[in-house]
C-alpha positions in Angstrom: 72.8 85.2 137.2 74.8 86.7 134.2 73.6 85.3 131.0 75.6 84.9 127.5 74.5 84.6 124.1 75.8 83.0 121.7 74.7 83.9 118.2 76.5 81.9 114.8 74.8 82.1 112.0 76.9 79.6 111.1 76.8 77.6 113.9 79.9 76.0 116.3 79.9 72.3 116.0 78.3 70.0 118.4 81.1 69.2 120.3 82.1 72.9 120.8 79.2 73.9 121.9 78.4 71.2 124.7 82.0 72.4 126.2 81.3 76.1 125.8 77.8 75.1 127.5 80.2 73.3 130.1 82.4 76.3 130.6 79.3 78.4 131.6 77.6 76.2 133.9 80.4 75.6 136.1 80.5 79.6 136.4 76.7 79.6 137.2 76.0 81.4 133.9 72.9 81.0 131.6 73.5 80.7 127.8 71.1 81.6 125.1 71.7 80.2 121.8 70.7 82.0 118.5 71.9 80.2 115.5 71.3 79.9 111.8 69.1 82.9 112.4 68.4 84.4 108.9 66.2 87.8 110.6 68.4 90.7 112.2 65.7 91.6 113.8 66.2 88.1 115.8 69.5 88.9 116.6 68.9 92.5 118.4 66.1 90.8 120.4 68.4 88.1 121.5 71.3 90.3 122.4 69.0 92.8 124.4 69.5 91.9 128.3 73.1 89.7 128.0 75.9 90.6 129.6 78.4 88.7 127.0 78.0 87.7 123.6 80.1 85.0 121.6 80.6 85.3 117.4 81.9 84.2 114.8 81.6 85.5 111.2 78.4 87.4 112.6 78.5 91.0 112.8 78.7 93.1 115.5 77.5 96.0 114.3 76.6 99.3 115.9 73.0 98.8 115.7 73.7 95.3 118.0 75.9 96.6 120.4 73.6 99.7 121.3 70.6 96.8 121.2 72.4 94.9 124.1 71.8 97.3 127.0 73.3 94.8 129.5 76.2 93.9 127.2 80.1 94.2 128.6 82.0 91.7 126.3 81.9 90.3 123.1 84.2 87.9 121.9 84.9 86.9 118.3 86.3 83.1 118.5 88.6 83.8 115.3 91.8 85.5 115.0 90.3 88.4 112.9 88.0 91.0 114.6 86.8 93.1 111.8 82.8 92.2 112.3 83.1 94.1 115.4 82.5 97.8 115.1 85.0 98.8 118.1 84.6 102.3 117.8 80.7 101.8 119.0 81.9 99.4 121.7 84.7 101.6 123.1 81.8 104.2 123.4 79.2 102.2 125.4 82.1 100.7 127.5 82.1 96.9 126.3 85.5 95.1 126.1 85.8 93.4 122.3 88.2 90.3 122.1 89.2 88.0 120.0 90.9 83.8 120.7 94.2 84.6 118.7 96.1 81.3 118.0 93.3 78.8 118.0 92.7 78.7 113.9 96.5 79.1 113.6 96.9 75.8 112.4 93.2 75.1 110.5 94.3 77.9 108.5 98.2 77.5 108.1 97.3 73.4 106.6 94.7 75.5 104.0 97.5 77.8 102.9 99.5 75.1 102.1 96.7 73.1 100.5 95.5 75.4 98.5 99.2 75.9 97.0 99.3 72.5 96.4 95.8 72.7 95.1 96.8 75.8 92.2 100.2 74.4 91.6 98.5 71.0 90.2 96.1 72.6 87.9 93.4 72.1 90.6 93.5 68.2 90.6 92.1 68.6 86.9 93.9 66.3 85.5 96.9 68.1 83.8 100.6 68.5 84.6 101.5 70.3 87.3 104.6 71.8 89.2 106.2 70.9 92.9 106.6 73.3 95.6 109.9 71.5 96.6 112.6 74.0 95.7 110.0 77.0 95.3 110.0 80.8 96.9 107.3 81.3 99.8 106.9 84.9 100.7 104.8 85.0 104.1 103.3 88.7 104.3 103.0 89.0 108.1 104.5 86.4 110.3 102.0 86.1 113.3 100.7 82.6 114.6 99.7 81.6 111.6 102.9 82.4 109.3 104.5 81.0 111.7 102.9 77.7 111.1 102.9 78.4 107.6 106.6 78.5 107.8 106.9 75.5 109.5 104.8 73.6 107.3 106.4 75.0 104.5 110.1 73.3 105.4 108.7 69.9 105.1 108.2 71.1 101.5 111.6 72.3 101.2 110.2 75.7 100.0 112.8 78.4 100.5 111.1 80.9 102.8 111.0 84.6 103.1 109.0 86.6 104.9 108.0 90.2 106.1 106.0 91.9 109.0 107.3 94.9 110.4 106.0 94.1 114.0 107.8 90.8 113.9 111.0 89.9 116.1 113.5 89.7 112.9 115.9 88.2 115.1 112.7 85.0 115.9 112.3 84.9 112.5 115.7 84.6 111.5 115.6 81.8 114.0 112.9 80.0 112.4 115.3 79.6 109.5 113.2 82.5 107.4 114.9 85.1 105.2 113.8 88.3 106.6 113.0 91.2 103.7 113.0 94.9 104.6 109.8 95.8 102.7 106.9 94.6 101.1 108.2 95.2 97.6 111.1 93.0 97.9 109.2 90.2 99.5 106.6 90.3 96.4 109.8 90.5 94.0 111.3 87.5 95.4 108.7 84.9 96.0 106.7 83.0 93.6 104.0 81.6 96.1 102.8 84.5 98.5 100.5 83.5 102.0 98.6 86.3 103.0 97.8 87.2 106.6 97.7 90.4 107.3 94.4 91.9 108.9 92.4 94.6 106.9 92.8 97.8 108.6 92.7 101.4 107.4 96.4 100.7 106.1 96.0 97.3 104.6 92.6 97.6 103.0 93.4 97.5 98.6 96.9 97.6 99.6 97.8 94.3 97.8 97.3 96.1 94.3 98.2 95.6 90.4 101.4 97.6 91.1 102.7 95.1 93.9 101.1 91.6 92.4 103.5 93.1 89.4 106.9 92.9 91.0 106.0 88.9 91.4 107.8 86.5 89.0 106.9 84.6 86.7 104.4 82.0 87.4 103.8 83.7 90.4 100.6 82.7 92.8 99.0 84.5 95.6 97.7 82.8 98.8 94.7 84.7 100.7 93.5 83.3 103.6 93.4 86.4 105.1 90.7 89.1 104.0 88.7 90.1 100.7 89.1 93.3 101.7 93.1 93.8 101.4 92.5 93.2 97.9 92.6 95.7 95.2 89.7 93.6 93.3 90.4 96.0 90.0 94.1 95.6 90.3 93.3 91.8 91.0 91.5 91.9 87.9 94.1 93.3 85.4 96.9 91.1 86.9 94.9 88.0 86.0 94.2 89.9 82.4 97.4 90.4 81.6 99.9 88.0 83.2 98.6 84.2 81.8 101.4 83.0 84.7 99.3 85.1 87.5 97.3 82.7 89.8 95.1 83.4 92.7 93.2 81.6 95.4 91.2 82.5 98.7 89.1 81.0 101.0 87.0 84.0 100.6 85.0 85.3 97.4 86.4 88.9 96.3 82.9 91.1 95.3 83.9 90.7 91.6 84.2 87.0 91.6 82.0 86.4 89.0 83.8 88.6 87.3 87.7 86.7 87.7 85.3 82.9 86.8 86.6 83.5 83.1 89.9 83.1 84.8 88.6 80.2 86.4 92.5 78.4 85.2 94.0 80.3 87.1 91.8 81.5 89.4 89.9 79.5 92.8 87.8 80.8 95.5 86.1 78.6 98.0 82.4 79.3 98.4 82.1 80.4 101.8 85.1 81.2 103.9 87.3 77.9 105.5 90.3 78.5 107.4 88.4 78.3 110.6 86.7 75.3 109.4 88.2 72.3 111.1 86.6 70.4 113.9 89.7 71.3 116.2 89.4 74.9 115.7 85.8 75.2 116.1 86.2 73.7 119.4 89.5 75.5 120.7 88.2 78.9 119.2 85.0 77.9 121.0 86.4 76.9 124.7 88.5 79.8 124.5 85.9 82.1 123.9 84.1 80.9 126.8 86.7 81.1 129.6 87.7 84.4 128.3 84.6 85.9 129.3 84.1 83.9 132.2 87.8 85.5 133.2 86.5 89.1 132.3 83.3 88.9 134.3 85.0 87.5 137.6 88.7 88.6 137.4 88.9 91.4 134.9 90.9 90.0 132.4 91.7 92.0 129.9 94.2 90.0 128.2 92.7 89.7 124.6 90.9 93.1 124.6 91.7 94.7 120.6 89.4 98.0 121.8 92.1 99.5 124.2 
């Protein structure tokens, strides 16, 4: 009998996990559920003789992978697949995946909120703007800036975007101005969604220099990752531009740092575009009948360690 874990220190909801539990027992497959675990060490024990393992925000570190001596798949149900050290699971053979598409639109509604949130002085009371008749710059157009986008119309926001991997021809379909590079994109918009993944390239990328070229009473969107961020350049934006404004669903390391800013400046506490009970569940499900595909068929459909 092939048996799965599924470790969440922050935990799937209910509902998710009876249908993830569903998924499994109609495959003859025995789950093993490690949540809100606060030890590592419980963690390595846990994933020692599985054949799959299911996360979310949990890391799947070197030292985990090389603990699961049985181990041939682990999915992250999220879009992002950073937690994963793939290098260390391309070498021990175990096919990494991630559910892209199921958080699309938990985390497109939170871009949107949140601009809503910054643009009315964060519900504080004072007078804000409206994004009706407003620049949105989407960096990346994937399945979330695509909702974004979509979203975004209903607002009557004019909206550009840029991703060099994107069809410009769908974009230009989806009624978005299309921009040729990053710096023209920044330039033009004065709301920017982030959703670009942090890789080698991307990691500090979005710096003082580029936060710069925005107008004036520019605001910057991250629902993406902390780690894009140029935290110092973040830092002296906010310092020097009294029009700069910045919100996340995910605390930069200097966050108590940008608090004086705390005007202009919003993080949630712990990360939240994922945090719907829709997501959870489709993220969830998806997760489960992606390994169950793997194990019987093969499918390698959603494999990021090729």
């Amino acid at each position: 009998m092939k048996k799965v874990l599924i470790a969440t220190e922050k935990p799937f909801a209910k509902t998710a996990v009876d249908g993830i539990k569903a998924v499994f027992q109609k495959a003859n497959y025995e789950v093993v559920m490690l949540e809100k675990y606060t030890d590592k060490a419980d963690f390595l024990k846990a994933v020692a003789d599985v054949d799959a393992l299911i996360i979310r925000s949990d890391k799947a570190s070197r030292e985990v992978i090389e603990a699961g001596k049985n181990l041939k798949i682990i999915v992250r149900a999220g879009a992002g697949y950073d937690n994963i050290d793939l290098a260390a699971a391309t070498e021990k053979g175990v096919v990494a995946m991630n559910t892209p598409g199921q958080n699309s639109n938990a985390v497109a509604e939170l871009a949107l909120g949140m601009m809503v949130f910054m643009a009315r002085g964060q519900f504080k009371g004072i007078s804000g703007t409206e994004l009706k008749g407003k620049t949105l710059g989407i960096h990346a157009y994937g399945a979330v800036g695509r909702l974004v986008a979509k979203i975004a119309k209903g607002f009557e926001m004019e909206i550009h975007a840029f991703d060099p991997f994107a069809s410009k021809e769908a974009m230009e379909k989806d009624g978005v101005k299309v921009e040729n590079s990053v710096e023209d994109l920044y330039s033009k918009c004065q709301y920017i969604s982030l959703h670009i993944p942090a890789t080698a390239e991307t990691k500090k990328s979005i710096n003082f220099e580029l936060l710069s070229k925005m107008p004036k009473g520019a605001t910057l969107v991250n629902t993406a990752r902390k780690e894009v961020i140029d935290e110092t350049g973040l830092a002296k934006i906010l310092e020097e531009r009294p029009d700069f404004k910045y919100i996340s669903d995910i605390a930069p390391e200097n966050h108590a740092d940008l608090l004086k800013f705390a005007e202009r400046y919003y993080s949630t506490p712990k990360k939240q575009g994922a945090e719907t009970s829709e997501a959870n569940i489709n993220a969830g499900l998806a997760a489960a009948n992606q390994i169950v595909n793997f194990l019987e068929k093969g499918d390698k459909t959603y494999q990021v360690n090729k």
